[in-house]
C-alpha positions in Angstrom: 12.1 0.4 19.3 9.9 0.9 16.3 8.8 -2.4 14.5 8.3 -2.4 10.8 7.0 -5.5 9.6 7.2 -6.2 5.5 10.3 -4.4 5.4 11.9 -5.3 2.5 8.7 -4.7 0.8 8.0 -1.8 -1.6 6.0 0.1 1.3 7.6 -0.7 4.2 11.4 -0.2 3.1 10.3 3.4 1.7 8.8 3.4 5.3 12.0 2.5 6.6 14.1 5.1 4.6 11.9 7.8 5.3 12.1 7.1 9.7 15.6 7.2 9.2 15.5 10.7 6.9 13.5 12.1 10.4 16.1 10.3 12.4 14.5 7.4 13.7 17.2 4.2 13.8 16.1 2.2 16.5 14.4 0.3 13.7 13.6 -3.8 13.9 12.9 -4.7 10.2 10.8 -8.1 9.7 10.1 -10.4 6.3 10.6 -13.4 4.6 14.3 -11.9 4.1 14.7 -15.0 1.3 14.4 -12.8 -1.8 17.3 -11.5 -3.4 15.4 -8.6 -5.4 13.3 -7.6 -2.3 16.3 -7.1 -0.5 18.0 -4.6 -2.4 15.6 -1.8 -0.8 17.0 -2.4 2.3 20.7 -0.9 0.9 22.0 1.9 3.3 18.5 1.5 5.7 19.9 2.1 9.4 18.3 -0.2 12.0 18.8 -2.3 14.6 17.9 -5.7 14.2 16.5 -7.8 11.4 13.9 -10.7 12.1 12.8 -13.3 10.1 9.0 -13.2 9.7 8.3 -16.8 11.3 10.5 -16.0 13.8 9.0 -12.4 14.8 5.9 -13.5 16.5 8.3 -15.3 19.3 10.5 -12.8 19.8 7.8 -9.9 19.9 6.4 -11.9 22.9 9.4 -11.9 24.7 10.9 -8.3 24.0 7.2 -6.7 23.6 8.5 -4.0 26.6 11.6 -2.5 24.8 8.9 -1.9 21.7 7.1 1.6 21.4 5.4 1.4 18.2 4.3 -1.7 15.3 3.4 -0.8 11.6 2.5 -3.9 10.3 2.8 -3.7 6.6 3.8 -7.3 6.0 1.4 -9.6 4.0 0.3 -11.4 0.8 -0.3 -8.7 -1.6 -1.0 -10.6 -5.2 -4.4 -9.6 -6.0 -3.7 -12.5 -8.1 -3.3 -15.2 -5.3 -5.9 -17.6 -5.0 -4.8 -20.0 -2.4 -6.9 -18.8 0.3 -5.0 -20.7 3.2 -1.8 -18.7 2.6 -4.2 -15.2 2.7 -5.6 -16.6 6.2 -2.1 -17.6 7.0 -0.3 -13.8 6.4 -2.9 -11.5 6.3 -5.5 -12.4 8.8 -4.2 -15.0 11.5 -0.6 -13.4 11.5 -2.3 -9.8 11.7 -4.4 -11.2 14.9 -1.2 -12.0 17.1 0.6 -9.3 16.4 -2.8 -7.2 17.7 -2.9 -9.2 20.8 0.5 -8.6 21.9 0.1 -5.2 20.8 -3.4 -5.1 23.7 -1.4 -6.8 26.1 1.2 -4.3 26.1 0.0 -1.6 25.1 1.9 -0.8 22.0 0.4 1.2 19.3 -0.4 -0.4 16.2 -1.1 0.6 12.2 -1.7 -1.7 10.1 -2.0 -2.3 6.3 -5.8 -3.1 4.6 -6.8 -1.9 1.6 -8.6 -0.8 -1.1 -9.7 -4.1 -2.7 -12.1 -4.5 0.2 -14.0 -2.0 -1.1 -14.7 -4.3 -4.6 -17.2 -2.7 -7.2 -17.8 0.0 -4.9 -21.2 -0.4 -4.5 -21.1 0.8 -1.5 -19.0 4.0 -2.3 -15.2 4.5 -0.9 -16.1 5.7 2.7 -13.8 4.5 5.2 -16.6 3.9 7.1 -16.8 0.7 9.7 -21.1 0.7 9.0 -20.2 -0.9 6.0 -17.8 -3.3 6.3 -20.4 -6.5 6.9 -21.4 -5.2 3.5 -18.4 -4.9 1.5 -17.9 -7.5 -1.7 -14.2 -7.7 -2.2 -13.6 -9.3 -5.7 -10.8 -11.1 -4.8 -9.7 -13.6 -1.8 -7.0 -10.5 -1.0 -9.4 -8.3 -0.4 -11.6 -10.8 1.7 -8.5 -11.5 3.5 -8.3 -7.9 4.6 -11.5 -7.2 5.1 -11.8 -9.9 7.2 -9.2 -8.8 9.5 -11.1 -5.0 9.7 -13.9 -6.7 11.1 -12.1 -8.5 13.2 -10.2 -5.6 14.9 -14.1 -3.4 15.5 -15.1 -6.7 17.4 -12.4 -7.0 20.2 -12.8 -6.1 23.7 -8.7 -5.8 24.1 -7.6 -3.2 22.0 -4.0 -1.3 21.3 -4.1 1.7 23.3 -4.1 3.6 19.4 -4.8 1.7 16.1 -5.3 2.2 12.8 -6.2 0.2 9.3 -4.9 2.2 6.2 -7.1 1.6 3.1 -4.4 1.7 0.3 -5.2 3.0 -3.0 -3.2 2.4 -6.0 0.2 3.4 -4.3 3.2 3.9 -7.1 7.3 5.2 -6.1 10.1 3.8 -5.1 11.1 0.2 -4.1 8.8 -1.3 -6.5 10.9 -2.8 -8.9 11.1 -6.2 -7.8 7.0 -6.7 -7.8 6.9 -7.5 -11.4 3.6 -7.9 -13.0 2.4 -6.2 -9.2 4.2 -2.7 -10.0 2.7 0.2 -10.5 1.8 1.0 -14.5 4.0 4.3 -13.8 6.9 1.7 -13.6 5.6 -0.8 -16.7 4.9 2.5 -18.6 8.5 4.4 -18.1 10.3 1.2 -19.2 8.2 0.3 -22.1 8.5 4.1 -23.4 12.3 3.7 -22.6 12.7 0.7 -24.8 10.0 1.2 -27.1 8.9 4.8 -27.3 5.4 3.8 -26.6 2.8 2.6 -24.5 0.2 -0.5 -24.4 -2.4 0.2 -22.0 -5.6 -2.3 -21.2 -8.8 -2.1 -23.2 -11.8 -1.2 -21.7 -14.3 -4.4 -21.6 -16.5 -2.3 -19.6 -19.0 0.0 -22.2 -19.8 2.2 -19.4 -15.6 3.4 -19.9 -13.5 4.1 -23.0 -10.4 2.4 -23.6 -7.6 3.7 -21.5 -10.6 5.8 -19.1 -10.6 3.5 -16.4 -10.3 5.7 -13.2 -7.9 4.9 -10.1 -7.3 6.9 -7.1 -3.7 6.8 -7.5 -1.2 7.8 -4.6 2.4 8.6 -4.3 4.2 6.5 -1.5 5.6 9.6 0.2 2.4 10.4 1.3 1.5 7.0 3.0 4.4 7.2 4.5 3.9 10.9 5.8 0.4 9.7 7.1 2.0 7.2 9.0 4.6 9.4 10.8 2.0 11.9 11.6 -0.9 9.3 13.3 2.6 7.8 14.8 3.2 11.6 16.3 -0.6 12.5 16.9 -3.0 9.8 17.3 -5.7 10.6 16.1 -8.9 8.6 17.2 -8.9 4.5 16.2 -10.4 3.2 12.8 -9.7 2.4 9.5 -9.1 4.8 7.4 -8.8 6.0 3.5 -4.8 6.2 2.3 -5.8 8.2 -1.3 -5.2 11.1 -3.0 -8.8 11.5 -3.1 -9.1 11.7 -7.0 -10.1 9.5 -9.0 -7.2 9.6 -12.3 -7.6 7.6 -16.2 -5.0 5.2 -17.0 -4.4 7.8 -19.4 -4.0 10.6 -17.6 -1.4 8.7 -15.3 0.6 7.5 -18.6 0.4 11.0 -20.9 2.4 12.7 -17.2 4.9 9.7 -17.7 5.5 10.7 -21.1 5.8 14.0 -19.8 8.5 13.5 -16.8 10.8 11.6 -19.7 10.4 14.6 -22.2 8.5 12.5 -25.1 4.9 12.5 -27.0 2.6 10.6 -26.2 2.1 7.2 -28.0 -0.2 5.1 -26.7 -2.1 1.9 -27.6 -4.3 -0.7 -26.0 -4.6 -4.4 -25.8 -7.1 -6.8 -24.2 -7.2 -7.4 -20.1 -5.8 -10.3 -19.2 -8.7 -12.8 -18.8 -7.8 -14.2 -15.3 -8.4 -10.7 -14.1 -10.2 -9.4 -16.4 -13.7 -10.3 -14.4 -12.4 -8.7 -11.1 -11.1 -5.5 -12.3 -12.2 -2.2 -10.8 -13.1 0.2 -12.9 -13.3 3.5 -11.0 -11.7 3.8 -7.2 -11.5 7.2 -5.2 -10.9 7.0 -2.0 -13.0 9.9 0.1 -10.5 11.5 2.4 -12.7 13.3 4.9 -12.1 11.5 7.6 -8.2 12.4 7.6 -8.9 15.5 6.9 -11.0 15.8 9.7 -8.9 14.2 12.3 -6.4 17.2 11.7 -3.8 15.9 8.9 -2.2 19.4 7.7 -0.4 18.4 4.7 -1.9 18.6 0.9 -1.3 14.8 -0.6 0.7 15.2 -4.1 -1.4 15.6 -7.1 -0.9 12.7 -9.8 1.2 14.9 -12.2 3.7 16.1 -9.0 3.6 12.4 -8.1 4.8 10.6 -11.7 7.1 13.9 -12.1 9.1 13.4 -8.8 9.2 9.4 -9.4 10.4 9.4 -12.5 12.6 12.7 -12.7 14.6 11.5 -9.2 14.3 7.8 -9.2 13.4 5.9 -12.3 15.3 8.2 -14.9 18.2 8.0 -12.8 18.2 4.6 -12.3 17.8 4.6 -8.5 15.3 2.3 -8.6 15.6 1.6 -4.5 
């Protein structure tokens, strides 16, 4: 069987949906299965068992031989949280027994980090393990996953194949119920849906005009395809960058929305919210050579293909999950 932690999650239900397009159904799903909205993605997802997240850890230890493969996707993903026990709690003390069962049986293992650990960038976007020890995440969620990384490079008893996917600024499907957390691809096509416009952050940054911040923003199809392919290949353990590889404006990413719906662009800007405001990145791109280099074949989608198959096939029709 195939564990996919975080499930009903944005990332791991797409995850979910697209093992079961390359017909993979011996599926165990696991989350905090409590929220209504978060459930929705799991509609028509073939599996075979569902486990609540405090009850997974247990039951992994006992069943650990009938399991092939773990992608742990499940955490605390608010940039926004600040209660740094629940971080340790999810994402880093959670993270670690899953890893040890996964030594102990030898079960294969990918897990989610991220591209918050890389804060200002001042040490540039190489997924790189020389650096971690030097990384300034600018939040406690990015400590909190930087702190696993380091972690994992210092154990002795390792899955026979890991891996720690940096995400980027992932946008598609099954997003709907993060909120303020979606993607601005998802804030933008509603407010041009209801308003015919769009209000984008200033710039409180002089080194960046309004609406020029720069992302490396990524289509979820893609992480997803990265995943089945390292599941398929194994290529050698690390962490490594889940980008496009380009860094995009804010601008560029809303004028392709505008496009996908058929309108002109209308776009204004208001001030960053000030509890994030001194922890926002202004330029992310995530350097993809090491991928690259470990044989992925497959081009990643370009921003434009990206916002024009999300919005054409799922948010303009309403398919939201």
């Amino acid at each position: 069987m195939i564990v996919v932690t975080g499930a009903a999650g944005f990332i791991g239900s797409y995850l979910v949906s697209f093992l079961n397009k390359k017909d993979r159904e011996n599926i165990v799903i696991v989350d905090d299965f409590s929220f209504e909205d978060k459930n929705k993605n799991l509609n028509g997802k073939r599996i075979v068992l569902q486990i609540e997240r405090e009850e997974f850890i247990d039951w992994f230890k006992e069943n650990a031989d009938k399991v092939t493969f773990v992608f742990h996707l499940g955490a605390r993903t608010n940039t926004a949280e600040f209660d740094e026990d629940v971080l340790q709690k999810l994402n880093v003390n959670y993270t670690k027994s899953i890893w040890k069962i996964c030594a102990k049986h030898q079960i294969g293992l990918i897990y989610a980090s991220s591209a918050a650990t890389y804060g200002l960038g001042e040490y540039g976007y190489k997924d790189d393990e020389a650096t971690m020890n030097k990384l300034e995440p600018l939040n406690p969620y990015g400590r909190s996953k930087n702190e696993f990384d380091k972690w994992a490079f210092q154990q002795k008893e390792q899955p026979p194949f890991w891996a720690g996917l940096k995400f980027f600024n992932v946008y598609g499907p099954n997003e709907y119920h993060k909120g303020r957390m979606a993607s601005v691809i998802l804030h933008a096509h509603k407010q041009i849906k209801e308003t015919g416009a769009m209000k984008l952050f200033q710039s409180h940054n002089p080194e960046y005009k309004d609406g020029e911040q720069m992302r490396d923003f990524v289509y979820v199809w893609d992480l997803a395809n990265v995943m089945f392919w390292m599941r398929n290949n194994l290529p050698a353990n690390g962490l490594y960058n889940m980008g496009s590889g380009e860094a995009r404006t804010f601008l560029d990413l809303v004028k392709a929305t505008f496009k996908a719906m058929d309108k002109e662009p209308k776009i204004s800007f208001i001030p960053t919210p000030e509890d994030i405001r001194d922890k926002y990145q202004y330029f992310t791109e995530a350097d993809m050579t090491k991928l690259k280099d470990a044989g992925y074949p497959h081009p990643i989608h370009t921003l434009e293909q990206g916002v024009d198959d999300y919005v054409k096939k799922y948010l303009s029709t309403g398919a939201y999950y």
